[in-house]
C-alpha positions in Angstrom: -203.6 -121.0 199.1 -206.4 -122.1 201.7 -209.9 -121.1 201.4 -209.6 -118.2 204.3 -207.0 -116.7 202.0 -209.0 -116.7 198.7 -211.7 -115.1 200.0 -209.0 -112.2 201.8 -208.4 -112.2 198.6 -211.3 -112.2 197.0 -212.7 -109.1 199.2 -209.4 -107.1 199.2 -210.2 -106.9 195.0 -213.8 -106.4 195.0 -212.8 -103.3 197.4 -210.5 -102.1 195.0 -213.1 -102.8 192.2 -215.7 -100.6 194.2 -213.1 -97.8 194.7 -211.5 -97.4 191.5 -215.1 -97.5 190.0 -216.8 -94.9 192.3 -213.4 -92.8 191.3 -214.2 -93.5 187.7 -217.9 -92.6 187.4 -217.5 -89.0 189.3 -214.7 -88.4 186.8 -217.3 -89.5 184.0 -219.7 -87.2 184.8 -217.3 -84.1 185.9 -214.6 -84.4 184.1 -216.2 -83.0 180.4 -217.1 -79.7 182.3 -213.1 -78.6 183.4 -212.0 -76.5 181.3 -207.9 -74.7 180.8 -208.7 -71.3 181.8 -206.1 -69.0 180.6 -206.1 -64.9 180.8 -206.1 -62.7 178.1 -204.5 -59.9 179.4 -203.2 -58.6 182.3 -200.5 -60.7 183.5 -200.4 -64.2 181.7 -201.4 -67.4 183.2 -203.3 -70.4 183.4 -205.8 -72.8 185.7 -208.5 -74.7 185.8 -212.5 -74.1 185.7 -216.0 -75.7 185.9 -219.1 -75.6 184.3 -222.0 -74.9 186.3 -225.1 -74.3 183.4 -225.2 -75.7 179.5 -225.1 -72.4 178.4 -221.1 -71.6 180.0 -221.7 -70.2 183.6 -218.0 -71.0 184.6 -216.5 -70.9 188.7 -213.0 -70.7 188.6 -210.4 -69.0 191.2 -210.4 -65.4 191.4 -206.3 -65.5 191.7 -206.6 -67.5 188.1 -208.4 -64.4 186.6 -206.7 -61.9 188.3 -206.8 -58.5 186.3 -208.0 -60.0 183.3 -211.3 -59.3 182.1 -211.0 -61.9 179.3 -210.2 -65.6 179.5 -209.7 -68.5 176.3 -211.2 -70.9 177.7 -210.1 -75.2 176.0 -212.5 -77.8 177.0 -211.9 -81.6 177.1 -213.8 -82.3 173.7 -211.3 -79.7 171.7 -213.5 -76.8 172.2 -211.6 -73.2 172.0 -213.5 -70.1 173.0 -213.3 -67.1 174.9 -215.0 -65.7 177.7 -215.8 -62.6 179.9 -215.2 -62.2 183.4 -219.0 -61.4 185.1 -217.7 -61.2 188.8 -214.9 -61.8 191.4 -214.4 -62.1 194.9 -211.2 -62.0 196.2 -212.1 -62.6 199.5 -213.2 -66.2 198.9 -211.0 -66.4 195.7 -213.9 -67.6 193.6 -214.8 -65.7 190.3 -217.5 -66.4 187.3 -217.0 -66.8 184.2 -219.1 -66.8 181.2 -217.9 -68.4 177.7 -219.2 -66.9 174.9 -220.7 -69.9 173.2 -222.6 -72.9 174.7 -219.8 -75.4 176.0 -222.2 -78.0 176.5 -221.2 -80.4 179.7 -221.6 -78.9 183.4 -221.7 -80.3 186.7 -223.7 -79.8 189.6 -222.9 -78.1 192.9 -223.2 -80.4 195.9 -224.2 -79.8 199.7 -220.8 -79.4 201.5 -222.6 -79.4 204.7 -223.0 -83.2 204.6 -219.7 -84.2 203.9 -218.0 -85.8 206.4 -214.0 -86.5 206.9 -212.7 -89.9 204.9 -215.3 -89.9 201.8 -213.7 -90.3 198.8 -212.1 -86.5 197.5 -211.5 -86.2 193.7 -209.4 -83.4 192.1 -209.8 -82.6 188.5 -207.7 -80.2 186.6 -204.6 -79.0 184.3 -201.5 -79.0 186.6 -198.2 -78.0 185.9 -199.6 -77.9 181.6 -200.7 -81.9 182.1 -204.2 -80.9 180.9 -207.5 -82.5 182.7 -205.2 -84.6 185.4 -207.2 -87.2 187.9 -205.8 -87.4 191.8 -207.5 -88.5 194.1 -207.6 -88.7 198.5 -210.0 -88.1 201.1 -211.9 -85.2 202.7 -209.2 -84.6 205.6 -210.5 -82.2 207.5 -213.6 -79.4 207.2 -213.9 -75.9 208.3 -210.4 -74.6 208.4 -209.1 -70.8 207.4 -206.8 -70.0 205.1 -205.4 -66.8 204.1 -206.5 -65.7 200.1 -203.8 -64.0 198.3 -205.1 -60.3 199.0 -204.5 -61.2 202.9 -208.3 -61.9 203.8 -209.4 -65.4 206.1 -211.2 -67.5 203.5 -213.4 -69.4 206.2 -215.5 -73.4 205.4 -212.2 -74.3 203.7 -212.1 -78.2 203.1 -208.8 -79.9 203.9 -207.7 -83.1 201.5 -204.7 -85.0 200.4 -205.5 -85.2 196.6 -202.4 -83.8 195.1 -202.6 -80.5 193.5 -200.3 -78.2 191.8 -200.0 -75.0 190.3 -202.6 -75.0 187.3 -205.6 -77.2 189.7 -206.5 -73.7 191.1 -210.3 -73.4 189.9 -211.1 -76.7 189.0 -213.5 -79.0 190.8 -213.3 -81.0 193.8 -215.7 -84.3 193.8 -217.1 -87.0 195.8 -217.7 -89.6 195.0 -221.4 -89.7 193.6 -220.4 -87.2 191.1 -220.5 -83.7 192.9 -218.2 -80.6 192.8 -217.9 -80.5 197.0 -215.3 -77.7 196.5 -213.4 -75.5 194.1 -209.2 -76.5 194.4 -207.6 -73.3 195.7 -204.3 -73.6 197.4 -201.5 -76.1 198.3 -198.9 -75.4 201.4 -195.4 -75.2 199.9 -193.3 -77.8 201.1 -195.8 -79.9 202.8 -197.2 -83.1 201.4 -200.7 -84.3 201.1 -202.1 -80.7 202.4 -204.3 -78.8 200.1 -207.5 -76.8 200.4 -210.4 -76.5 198.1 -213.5 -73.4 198.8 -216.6 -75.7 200.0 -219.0 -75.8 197.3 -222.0 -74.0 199.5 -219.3 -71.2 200.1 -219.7 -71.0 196.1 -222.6 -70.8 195.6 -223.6 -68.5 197.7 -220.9 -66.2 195.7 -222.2 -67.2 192.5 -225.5 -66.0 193.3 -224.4 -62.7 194.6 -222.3 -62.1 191.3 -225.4 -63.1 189.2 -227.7 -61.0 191.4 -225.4 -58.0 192.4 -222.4 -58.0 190.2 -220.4 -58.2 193.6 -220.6 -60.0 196.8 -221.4 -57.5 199.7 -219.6 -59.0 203.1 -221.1 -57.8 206.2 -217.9 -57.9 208.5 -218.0 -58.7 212.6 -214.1 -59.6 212.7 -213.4 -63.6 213.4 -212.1 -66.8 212.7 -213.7 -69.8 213.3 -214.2 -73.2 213.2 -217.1 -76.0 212.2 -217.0 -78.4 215.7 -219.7 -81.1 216.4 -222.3 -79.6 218.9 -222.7 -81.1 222.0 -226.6 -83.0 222.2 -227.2 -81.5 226.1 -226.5 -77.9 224.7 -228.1 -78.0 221.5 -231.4 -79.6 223.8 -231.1 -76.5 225.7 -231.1 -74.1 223.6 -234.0 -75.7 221.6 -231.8 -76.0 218.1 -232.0 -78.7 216.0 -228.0 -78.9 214.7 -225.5 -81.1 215.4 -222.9 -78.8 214.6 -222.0 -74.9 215.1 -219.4 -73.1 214.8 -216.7 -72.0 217.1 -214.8 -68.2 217.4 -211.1 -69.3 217.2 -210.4 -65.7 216.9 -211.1 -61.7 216.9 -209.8 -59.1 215.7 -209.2 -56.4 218.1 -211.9 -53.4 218.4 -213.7 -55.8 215.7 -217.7 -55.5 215.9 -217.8 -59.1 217.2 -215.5 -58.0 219.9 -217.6 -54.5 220.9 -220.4 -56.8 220.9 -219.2 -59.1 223.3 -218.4 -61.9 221.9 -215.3 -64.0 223.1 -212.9 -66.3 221.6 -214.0 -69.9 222.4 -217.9 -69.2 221.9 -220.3 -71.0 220.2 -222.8 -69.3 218.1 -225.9 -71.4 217.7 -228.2 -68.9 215.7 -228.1 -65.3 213.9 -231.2 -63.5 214.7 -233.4 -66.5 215.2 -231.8 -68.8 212.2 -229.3 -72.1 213.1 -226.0 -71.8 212.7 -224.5 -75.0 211.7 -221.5 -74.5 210.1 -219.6 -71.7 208.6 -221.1 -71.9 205.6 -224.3 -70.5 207.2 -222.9 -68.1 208.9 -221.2 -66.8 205.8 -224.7 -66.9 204.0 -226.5 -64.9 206.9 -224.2 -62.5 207.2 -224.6 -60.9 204.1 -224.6 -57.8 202.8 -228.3 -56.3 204.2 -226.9 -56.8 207.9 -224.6 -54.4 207.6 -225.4 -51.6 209.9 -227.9 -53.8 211.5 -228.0 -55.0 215.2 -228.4 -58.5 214.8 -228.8 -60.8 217.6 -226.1 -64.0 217.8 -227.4 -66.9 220.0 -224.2 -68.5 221.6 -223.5 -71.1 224.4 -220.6 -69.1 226.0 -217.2 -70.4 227.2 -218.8 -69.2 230.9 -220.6 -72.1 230.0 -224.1 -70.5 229.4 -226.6 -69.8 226.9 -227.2 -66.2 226.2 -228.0 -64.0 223.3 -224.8 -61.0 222.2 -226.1 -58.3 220.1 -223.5 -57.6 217.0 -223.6 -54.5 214.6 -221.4 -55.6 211.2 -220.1 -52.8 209.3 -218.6 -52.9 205.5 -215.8 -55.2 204.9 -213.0 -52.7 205.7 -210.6 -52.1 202.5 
């Protein structure tokens, strides 16, 4: 083998080296905080979970809780203990947990808004009863909609090909440095290397409205939409400083969004006066204190034009 070949060599392993180490130190530090989650009550079944606070805050799935109002909650270290349900929301299938005794490890929610598509996705949890299971991929795509099991759009859904299966639901997604980016939530049926995991500002914004409210209150304008890259010229023009918005894919007929005039294929920019960068902010300003409210959407229209729609939310319909 000639020198050129030795060092091909030589760099192909130290890649692999770096890799399988960044891989291994995000598992270190996140992997003693998934727990089995299984329901007491109810209908029986089991998932995954995360510590977020050394005294048993715990984000799980709201479709691993269910009914259940009680969990038994098994942690890597041989820890058995139950735990109450504080809060669910089954329209971004996250719910909260808290054990009833100190569980000791947690991890720490990261800033979904900076990932970008090909870092380094990890998946940690207890599929198909093979507890505290490693897979990992990349972050395929960001800002899709899926559908949550009671029917609702759960928007700022990451996309990655770390295999999941039934019993990941709840646990943590990771980057590579060591933070949950996302909480696992769904796979396609039949498809390969396709699953979904809520983006971790998504949960958090939920957490803290179950910790503060003992619900989360939506304030509904109808849509679908989509995280995009925002063009420089428009973002220049309408004096924002993003480089990304978001995107209406869809409404939903005689929705607020479409009485206020909105159309599919706009870009909002801002919610009365506040950037809009990503769905994620748009989920967190349009919370539950504008509903009822006229609040003023900043949007570079598919007319091609900056302009300003006024919007009333109302309740999140039943």
């Amino acid at each position: 083998m000639g020198l050129i070949e030795k060092n091909i060599v030589s760099a192909d392993v130290d890649l692999t080296d770096a890799y399988s180490s960044s891989v291994s130190s995000a598992v270190d530090l996140v992997g003693p905080a998934v727990s089995r989650i299984e329901r007491i009550g109810g209908r029986g079944g089991h998932g995954s979970g995360f510590a977020i606070s050394p005294d048993g805050l715990i984000v799980t799935n709201n479709h691993v809780v269910e009914d259940a109002k009680a969990v038994r909650i098994s942690t890597p270290e041989g820890l058995v203990t139950d735990g109450r349900v504080l809060g669910r929301d089954p329209d971004t299938d996250i719910a909260l947990i808290r054990a009833d005794t100190s569980i000791g490890a947690w991890a720490r929610l990261g800033d979904s808004k900076r990932l970008r598509r090909g870092q380094i996705a990890i998946a940690i949890g207890n599929p198909l009863g093979f507890e505290w299971t490693v897979t990992a991929g990349i972050v395929s795509a960001l800002g899709r909609s899926m559908r949550a099991a009671n029917g609702r759009l759960i928007d700022d859904v990451i996309q990655t090909d770390a295999a999941l299966n039934p019993g990941n639901s709840g646990g943590p997604l990771v980057s590579s440095a060591g933070e949950v980016i996302g909480v696992n939530t769904a796979v396609i049926q039949g498809a390969q290397s396709i699953a979904f995991a809520v983006a971790s500002n998504t949960a958090n914004y939920v957490v803290s409205e179950l910790l503060r409210f003992g619900q989360v209150r939506h304030a509904y304008i109808g849509i679908s939409a989509d995280t995009i890259d925002l063009n420089r010229r428009v973002a220049l023009q309408a004096g924002m400083p993003q480089t990304s918005s978001v995107r209406l894919r869809r409404l939903e007929p005689d929705s607020p969004a479409e009485r206020g005039g909105l159309q599919e294929g706009d870009v909002i920019l801002a919610v009365d006066g506040s950037p809009v960068a990503g769905i994620d902010d748009l989920i967190r300003l349009l919370d539950g204190d504008k509903i009822a409210k006229e609040t003023a959407f900043l949007i570079f229209s598919v007319q091609g034009k900056i302009e300003t729609r006024h919007v009333t939310p109302m309740s999140r319909p039943a």
